[in-house]
Each structure stands twice: as structure tokens, then as C-alpha cells.
C-alpha positions as CSV (number, residue, x, y, z in Angstrom):
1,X,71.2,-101.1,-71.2
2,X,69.5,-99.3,-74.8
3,X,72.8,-98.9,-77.1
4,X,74.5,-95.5,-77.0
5,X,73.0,-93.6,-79.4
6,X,74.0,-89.8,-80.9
7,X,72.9,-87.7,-83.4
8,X,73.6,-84.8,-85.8
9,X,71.1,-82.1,-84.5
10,X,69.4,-79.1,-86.0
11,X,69.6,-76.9,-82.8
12,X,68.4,-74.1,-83.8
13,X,66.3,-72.1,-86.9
14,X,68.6,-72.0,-89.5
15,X,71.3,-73.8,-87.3
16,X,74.7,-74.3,-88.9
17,X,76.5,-76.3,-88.8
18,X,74.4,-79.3,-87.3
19,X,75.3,-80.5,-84.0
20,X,76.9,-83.9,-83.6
21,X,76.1,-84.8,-79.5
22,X,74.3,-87.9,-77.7
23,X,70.6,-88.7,-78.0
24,X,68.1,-90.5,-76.6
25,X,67.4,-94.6,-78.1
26,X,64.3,-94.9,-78.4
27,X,62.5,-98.3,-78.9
28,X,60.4,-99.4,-81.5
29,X,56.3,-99.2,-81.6
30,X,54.3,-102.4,-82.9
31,X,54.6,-101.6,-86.1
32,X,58.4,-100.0,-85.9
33,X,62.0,-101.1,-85.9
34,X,65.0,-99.9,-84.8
35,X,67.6,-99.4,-87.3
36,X,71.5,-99.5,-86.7
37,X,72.7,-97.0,-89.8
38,X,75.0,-98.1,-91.7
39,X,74.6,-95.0,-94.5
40,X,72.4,-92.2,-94.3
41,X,71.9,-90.1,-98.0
42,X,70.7,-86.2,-97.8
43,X,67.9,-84.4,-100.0
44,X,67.2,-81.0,-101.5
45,X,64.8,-81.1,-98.2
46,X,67.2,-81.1,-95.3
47,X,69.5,-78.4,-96.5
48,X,66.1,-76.5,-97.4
49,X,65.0,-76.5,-93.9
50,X,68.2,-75.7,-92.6
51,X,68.6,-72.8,-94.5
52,X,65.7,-71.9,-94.8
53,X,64.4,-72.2,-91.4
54,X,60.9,-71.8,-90.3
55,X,59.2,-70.5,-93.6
56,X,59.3,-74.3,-94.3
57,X,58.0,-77.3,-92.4
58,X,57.3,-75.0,-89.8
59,X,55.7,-77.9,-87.8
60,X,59.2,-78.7,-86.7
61,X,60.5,-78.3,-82.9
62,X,64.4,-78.0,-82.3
63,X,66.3,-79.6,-81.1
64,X,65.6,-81.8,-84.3
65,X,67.1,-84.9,-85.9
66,X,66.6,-84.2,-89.8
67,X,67.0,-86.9,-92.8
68,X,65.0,-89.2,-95.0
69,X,67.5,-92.2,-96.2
70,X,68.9,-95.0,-94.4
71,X,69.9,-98.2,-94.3
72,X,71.5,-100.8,-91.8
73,X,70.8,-103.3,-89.5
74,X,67.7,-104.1,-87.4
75,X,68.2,-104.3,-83.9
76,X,64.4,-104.3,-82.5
77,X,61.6,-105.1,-83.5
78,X,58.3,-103.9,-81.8
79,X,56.1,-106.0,-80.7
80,X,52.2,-107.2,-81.5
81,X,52.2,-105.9,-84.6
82,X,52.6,-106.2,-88.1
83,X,56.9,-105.8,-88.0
84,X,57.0,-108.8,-86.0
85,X,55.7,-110.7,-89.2
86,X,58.4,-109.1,-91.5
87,X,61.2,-108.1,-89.4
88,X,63.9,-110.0,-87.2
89,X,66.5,-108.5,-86.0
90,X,69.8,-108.5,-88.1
91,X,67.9,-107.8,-91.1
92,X,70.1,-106.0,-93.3
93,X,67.2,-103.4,-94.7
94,X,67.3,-100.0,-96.7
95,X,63.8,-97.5,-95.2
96,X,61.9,-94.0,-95.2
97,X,62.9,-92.2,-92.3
98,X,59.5,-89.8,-91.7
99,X,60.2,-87.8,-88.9
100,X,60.2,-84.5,-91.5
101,X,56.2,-85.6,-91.6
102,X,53.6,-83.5,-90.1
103,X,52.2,-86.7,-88.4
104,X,55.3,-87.2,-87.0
105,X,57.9,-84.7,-86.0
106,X,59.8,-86.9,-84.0
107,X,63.8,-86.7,-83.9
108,X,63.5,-90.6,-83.2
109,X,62.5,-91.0,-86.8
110,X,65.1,-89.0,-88.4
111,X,67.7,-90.1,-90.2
112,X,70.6,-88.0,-89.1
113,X,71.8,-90.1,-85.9
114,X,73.2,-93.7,-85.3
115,X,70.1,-95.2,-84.3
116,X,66.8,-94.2,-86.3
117,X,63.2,-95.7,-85.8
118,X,61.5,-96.7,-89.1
119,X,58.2,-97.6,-90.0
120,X,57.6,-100.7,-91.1
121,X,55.5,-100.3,-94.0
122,X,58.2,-98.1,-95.8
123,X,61.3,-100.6,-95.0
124,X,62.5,-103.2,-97.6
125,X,65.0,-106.1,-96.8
126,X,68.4,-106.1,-99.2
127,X,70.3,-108.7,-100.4
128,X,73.9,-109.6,-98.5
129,X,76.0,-108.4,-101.5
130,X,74.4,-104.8,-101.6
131,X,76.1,-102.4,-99.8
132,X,74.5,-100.0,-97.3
133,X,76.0,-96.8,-99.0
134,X,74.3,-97.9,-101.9
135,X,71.3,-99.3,-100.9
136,X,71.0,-95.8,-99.0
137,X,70.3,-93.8,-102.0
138,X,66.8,-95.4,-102.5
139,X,64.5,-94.4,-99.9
140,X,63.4,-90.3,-101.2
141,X,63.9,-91.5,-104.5
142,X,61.4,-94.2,-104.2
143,X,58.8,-92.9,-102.1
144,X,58.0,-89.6,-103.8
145,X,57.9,-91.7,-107.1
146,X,55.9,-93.9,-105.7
147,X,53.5,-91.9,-104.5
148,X,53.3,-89.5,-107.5
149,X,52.6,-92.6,-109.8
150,X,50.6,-95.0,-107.3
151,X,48.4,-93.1,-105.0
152,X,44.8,-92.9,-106.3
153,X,44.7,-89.2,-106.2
154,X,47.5,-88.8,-108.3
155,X,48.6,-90.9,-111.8
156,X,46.6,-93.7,-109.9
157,X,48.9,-96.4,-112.4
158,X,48.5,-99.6,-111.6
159,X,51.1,-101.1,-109.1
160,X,53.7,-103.4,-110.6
161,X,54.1,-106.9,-109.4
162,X,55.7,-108.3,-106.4
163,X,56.4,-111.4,-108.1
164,X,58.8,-112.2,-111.3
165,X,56.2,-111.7,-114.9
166,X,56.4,-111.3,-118.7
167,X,59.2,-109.1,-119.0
168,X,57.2,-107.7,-122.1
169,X,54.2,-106.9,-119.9
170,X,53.9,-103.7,-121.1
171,X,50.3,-101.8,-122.0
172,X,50.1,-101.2,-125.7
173,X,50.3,-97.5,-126.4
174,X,50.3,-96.4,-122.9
175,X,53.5,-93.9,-122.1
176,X,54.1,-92.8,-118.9
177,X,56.2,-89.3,-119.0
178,X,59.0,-88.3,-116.4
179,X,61.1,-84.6,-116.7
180,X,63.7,-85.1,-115.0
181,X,64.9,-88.5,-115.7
182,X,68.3,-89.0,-114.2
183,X,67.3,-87.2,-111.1
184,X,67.0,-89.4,-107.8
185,X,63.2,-89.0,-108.0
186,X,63.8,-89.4,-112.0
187,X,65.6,-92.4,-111.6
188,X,63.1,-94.3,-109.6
189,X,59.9,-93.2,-111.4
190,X,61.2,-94.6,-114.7
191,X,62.2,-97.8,-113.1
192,X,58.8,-98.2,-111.1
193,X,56.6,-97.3,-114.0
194,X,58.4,-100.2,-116.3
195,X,58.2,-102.4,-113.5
196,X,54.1,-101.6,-113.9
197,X,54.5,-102.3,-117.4
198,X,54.2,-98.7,-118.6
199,X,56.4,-97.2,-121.8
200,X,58.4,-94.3,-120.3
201,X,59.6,-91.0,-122.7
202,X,61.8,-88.7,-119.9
203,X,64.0,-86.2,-120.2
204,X,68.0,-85.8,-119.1
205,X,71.0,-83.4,-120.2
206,X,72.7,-85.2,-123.4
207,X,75.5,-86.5,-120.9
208,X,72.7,-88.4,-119.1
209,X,70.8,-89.5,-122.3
210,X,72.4,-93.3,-122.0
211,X,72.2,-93.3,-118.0
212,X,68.1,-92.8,-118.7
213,X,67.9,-95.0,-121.5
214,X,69.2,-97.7,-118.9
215,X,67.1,-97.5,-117.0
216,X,64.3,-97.9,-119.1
217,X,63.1,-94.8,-120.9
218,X,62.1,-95.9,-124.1
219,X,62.9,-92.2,-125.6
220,X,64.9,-89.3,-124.0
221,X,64.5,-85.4,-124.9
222,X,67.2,-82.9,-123.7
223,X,65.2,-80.2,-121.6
224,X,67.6,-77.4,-121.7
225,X,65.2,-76.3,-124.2
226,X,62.0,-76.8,-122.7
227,X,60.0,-76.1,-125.9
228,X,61.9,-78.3,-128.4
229,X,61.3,-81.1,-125.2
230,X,57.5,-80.3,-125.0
231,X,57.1,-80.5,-128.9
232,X,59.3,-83.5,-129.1
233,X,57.3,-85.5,-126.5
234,X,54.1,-84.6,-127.8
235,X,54.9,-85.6,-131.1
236,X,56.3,-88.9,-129.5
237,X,52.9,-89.5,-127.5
238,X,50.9,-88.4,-131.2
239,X,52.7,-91.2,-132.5
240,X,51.2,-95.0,-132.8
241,X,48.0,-94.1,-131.2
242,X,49.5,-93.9,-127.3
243,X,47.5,-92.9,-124.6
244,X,49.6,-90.8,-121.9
245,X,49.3,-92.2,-119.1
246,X,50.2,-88.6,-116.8
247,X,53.7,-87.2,-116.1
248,X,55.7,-86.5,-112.8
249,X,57.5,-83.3,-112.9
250,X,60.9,-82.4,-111.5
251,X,63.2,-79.4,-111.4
252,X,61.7,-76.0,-112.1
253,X,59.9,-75.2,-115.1
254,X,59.0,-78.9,-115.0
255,X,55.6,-78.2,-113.9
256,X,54.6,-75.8,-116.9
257,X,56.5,-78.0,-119.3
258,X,54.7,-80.8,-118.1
259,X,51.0,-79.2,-118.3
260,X,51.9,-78.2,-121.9
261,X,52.8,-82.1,-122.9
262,X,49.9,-83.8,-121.3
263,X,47.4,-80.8,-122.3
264,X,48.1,-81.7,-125.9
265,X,48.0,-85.6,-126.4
266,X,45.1,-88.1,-125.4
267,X,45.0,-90.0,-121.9
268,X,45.5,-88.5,-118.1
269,X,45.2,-84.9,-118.0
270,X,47.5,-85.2,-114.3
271,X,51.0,-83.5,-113.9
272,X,52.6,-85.2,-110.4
273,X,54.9,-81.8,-109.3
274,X,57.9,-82.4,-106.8
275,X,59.7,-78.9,-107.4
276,X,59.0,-75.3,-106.3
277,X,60.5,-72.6,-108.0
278,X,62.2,-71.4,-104.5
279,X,65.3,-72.3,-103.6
280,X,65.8,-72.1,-99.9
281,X,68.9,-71.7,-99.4
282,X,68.7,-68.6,-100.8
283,X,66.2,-67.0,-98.9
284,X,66.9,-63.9,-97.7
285,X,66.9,-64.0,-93.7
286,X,65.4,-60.6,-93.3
287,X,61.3,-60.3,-93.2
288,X,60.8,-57.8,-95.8
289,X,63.0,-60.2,-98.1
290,X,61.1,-63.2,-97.3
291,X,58.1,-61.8,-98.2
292,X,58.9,-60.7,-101.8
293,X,60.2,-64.2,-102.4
294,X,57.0,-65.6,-101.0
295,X,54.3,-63.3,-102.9
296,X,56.7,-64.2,-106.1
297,X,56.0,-67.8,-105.0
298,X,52.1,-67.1,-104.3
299,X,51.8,-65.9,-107.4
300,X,53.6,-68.4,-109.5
301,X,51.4,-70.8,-107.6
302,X,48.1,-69.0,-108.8
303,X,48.7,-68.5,-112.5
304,X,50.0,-72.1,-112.6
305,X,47.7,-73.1,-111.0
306,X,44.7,-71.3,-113.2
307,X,46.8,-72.0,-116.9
308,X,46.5,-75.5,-116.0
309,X,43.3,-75.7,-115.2
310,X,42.2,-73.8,-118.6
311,X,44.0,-76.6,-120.3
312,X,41.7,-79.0,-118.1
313,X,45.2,-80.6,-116.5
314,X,44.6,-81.2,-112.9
315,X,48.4,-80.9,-110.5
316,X,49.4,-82.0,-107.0
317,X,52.6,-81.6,-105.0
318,X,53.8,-84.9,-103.8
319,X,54.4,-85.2,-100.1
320,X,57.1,-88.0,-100.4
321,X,56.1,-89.3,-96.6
322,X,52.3,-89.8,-97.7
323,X,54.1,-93.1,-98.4
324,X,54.1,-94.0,-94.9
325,X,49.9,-93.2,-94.4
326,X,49.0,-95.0,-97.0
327,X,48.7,-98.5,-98.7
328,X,51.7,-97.2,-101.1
329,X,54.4,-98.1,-99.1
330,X,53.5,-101.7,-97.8
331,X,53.2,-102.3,-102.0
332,X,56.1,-100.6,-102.7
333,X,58.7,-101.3,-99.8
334,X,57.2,-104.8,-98.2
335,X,56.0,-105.7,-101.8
336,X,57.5,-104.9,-105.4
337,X,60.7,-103.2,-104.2
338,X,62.1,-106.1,-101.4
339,X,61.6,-109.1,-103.9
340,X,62.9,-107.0,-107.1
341,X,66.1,-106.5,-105.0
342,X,66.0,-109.7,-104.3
343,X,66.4,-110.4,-107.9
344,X,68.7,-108.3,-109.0
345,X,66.0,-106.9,-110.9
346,X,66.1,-103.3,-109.7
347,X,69.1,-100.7,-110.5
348,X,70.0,-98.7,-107.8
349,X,70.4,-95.5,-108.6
350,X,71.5,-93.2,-109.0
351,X,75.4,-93.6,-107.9
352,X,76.5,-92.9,-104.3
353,X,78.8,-89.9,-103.6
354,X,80.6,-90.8,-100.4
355,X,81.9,-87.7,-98.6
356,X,82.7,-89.2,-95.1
357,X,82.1,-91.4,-92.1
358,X,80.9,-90.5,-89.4
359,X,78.1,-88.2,-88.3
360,X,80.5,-85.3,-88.4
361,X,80.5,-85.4,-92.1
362,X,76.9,-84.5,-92.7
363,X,77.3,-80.9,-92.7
364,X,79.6,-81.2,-95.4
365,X,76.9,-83.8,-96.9
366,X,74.3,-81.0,-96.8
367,X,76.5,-78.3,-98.3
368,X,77.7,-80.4,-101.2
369,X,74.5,-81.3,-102.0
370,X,73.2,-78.0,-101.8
371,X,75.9,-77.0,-104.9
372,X,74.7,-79.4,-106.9
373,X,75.3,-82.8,-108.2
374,X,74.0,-84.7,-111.5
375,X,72.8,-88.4,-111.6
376,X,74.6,-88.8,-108.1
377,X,73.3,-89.1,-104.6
378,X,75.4,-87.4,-101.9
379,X,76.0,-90.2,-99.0
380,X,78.1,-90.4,-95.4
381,X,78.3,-93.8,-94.0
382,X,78.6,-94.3,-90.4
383,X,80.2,-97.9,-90.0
């Protein structure tokens, strides 16, 4: 008999609360596992599709199992193929759930449930004395980081190692540049561009200033004023003869910010952009509503999109699961991230916020994460 399995559903478009009730198990591919949660985290992306319902990832069928972050224990591992050479089970592992994808929308591979499918290019073993509440926080984080810095058609830096180097690896004069540093994203793209031997400027509120130094930004630049940030970094990058090495941009007015900085120093003309300026949860449910917020987006999205090109900057949006489809996430998750756990050589961060056990809780997951949190990742554990 398949273990009882049960998940916290989106039912509906624009279904609140979710819907806690039994689901199907559903065994692993060749190159799959099943995953026994022991944590789930929530993103800025679940409550955005809840709220906002079908004016994002409209791909989506309901019923539908939502969530990105996991980690537990295997309990299956698919056969003749690749997991079978990394994967036992009672692997204690931390992994992308992509079932938000395009190229999947399958509730089996949401996170949201007791049992989730994962990938196994996008899964990472974790050491016995890390927790799965913490470990849980990674997954988002890491991916869209990842992919922003990694994938050829974006920042295209160079991958870090999978084995212990020089610790003072890094390349003269090249400065990687992350708004948004103590952000889950934030946190992760500082860390994994140090790890590839890159200098890191960032910037943080002031309360977060030592938080991102920690982690390895070498300087730190408070972005409630976006113009004293932008001058400050540029000056920074002017200094020494460094070469930017391209930016990720996170939060809104990141993007702009962002062009401005890498427009003005030499090196990668390429701005990595994970935020919108649309928040979904406030979109209004009627049509005529929803379309002024949507032209307002459009044409954000066009003069953006020609400023930065007149400063010869090229952007992309960062689909977080491309990690999944592409050689990124065996490098990252199989690779670099699994043996620098291992080590104790990777923080993970940021901090858990633990609201609850049980799939009952995510709801109230979802909601407190849609108020707002700072260098903390909202978390419900279901052991």
C-alpha cells in the first residue's frame, strides 16, 4: 500500500483559505524521488497566485498543490535513471519543488502536501545535525540566484567549486552586485557568488548592514535612498580598477537602480531582475481594475525596458524553476551546494520563522508572509 498522503489545496481561482484534504501518492519517475516533508517554506509566489488568481501563471489547473521549498526524507527512488546513482532512500535532503513550472503543472510536485515528488537534479543531501525547518528555507532562495548568476544567458559567472579551494580565490577587481542583500534571493546570491570567487557590494536596510556583511558582501549601501545607493556603488566599482561583473536585482525599483549602476562602470552591461512592480495581492478582482494595473505594468515594462537599452544594459526576468531544465541545478544542488553543506561551509539563511505544524498552518504561512518579513523566511513544519 502507497503511504497516505494529503495536501493543502488551491481549489479554486483565488481560493482562500487553502484546502487541507487527502491526495493522491504518486511515485517517482527515473529521475525523481519521493520526498516525506519534514518543513515546507512559502514565497512571495504562492500567496501571488492565490490572490491573484489567473492573471498569473495562468497555466495552472485547480485543484492545485502550490509551493516551492521542502525538505525531508526520501522514501522512493525511481528507477533507471540518474536518482538511482544519488539517491537512497532515507536520505535526509532539502529540494526545488517545480510543479509552479510551465513544464510541469503537476500537484505531485508541489510542495504544499505530505508527500511531494522532486526532481533530482534540483535536490541536495544535508548533514544529520541540520534541521529540516532550516534546511527548508534554501530551495527559492537558491535556485533563482542560481540561475540569475549561472545560466549562460544571464550573468553567465563562472560556477563555484564542488570541492574545498583557496579560500582567497577570488578574481582581482571583479565585483559582483546584489540589491537586495538580506533578502532570501539576497542572501543566497551573495553566498554563491563568493563561493565562485567573486567580490560582492549589496545593499540591506542599516539593521541588516552586519547580517549581509556575514555573509560575504565586501561593502553594503542602504537603499532607502536609491540614488545615494546607485552613486555609492558606482563610486565603489570606479574604485581600484574593478570590473562589474553584472547585478541581480530584487524588490521594486531594483531593476532601474540596478541599470543605472552597471550603465556607469566598466564590465557586464546585464541586470538579472526577480521583482515586478505588481503586487498581487492587491489586485483588484474586478476586470476594469485589472486592467489599469496591467497597462500600468505594460508600460513600466516598455520604458524600462527601452531606458535600458539606451544605456546598452541588456535585463531578463529570472524564472527560478529554469533551474530544473538546465545544467544549473545538477551544479548547484548535486554539486557545489550538497558538499558545501557538508562542510559547514554554507550559511543557511536567512532565519526560519516557524508558524505551525501541520498542513493546517499554511494559510496562516501565506498570510504572514504576505505582510511582510525582513531577513526571515516564513516556515510550517509537518513532523
Amino acid at each position: 500500500m502507497p503511504p497516505l498522503n494529503r495536501a493543502a489545496y488551491l481549489a479554486t481561482t483565488r481560493g482562500i483559505p487553502l484546502e487541507v484534504r487527502p491526495a493522491p501518492y504518486t511515485p517517482p519517475g527515473p529521475d525523481e524521488v519521493v520526498v516525506k516533508n519534514g518543513a515546507i517554506a512559502v514565497n512571495p509566489v504562492d500567496y501571488g497566485k492565490q490572490r491573484g488568481g489567473d492573471h498569473m501563471l495562468s497555466w495552472i489547473k485547480y485543484p492545485f498543490v502550490l509551493g516551492s521549498d521542502v525538505a525531508g526524507e526520501v522514501v522512493e527512488v525511481g528507477k533507471g535513471g540518474r536518482a538511482a546513482t544519488l539517491f537512497k532512500p532515507g536520505d535526509r535532503v532539502v529540494g526545488h519543488a517545480v510543479g509552479l513550472d510551465r513544464r510541469s503543472g503537476k500537484p505531485s510536485e508541489g510542495a504544499f502536501q505530505l508527500y511531494t515528488v522532486l526532481r533530482s537534479n534540483v535536490v541536495a543531501k544535508i548533514p544529520d545535525d541540520l534541521s529540516y525547518e532550516r534546511a527548508c528555507v534554501l530551495p527559492m532562495g537558491v535556485s533563482t540566484a542560481a540561475v540569475g548568476l549561472f545560466l549562460e544567458d544571464f550573468n553567465a559567472l563562472r560556477y563555484p567549486p564542488s570541492t574545498k579551494q583557496d579560500e582567497n580565490r577570488t578574481a582581482a577587481g571583479t565585483t559582483f552586485v546584489v540589491w537586495g542583500g538580506s533578502t532570501s534571493v539576497g542572501s543566497n546570491a551573495i553566498q554563491l557568488a563568493r563561493a565562485a570567487g567573486y567580490e560582492v557590494f549589496a545593499t540591506a536596510s542599516p539593521r541588516n548592514f552586519a547580517y549581509v556583511r556575514a555573509l560575504g558582501a565586501a561593502r553594503v549601501f542602504d537603499y532607502a535612498d536609491a540614488g545615494a545607493a546607485t552613486r555609492g556603488l558606482v563610486a565603489a566599482l570606479r574604485e581600484g580598477g574593478r570590473s562589474c561583473a553584472g547585478a541581480i536585482a530584487i524588490g521594486t525599483g531594483s531593476l532601474e537602480a540596478c541599470v543605472d549602476v552597471v550603465a556607469a562602470v566598466p564590465g557586464r552591461r546585464f541586470v538579472a531582475q526577480t521583482s515586478v512592480p505588481i503586487t498581487p495581492a492587491a489586485l483588484p478582482s474586478g476586470a476594469l481594475g485589472t486592467a489599469s494595473v496591467m497597462l500600468g505594468y505594460a508600460w513600466w515594462n516598455l520604458t524600462t525596458g527601452i531606458r535600458s537599452r539606451l544605456r546598452g544594459v541588456e535585463t531578463k526576468f529570472i524564472w527560478a524553476s529554469d533551474v530544473a531544465a538546465t545544467e544549473v541545478g545538477e551544479r548547484v544542488y548535486n554539486g557545489f551546494l550538497q558538499d558545501a553543506l557538508a562542510r559547514g561551509e554554507y550559511q543557511v539563511k536567512p532565519d526560519p520563522l516557524v508558524v505551525g505544524n501541520g498542513l493546517e498552518h499554511i494559510q496562516e504561512a501565506l498570510d504572514t508572509n504576505m505582510r511582510g518579513v525582513s531577513a526571515t523566511k516564513v516556515v510550517v513544519t509537518l513532523e
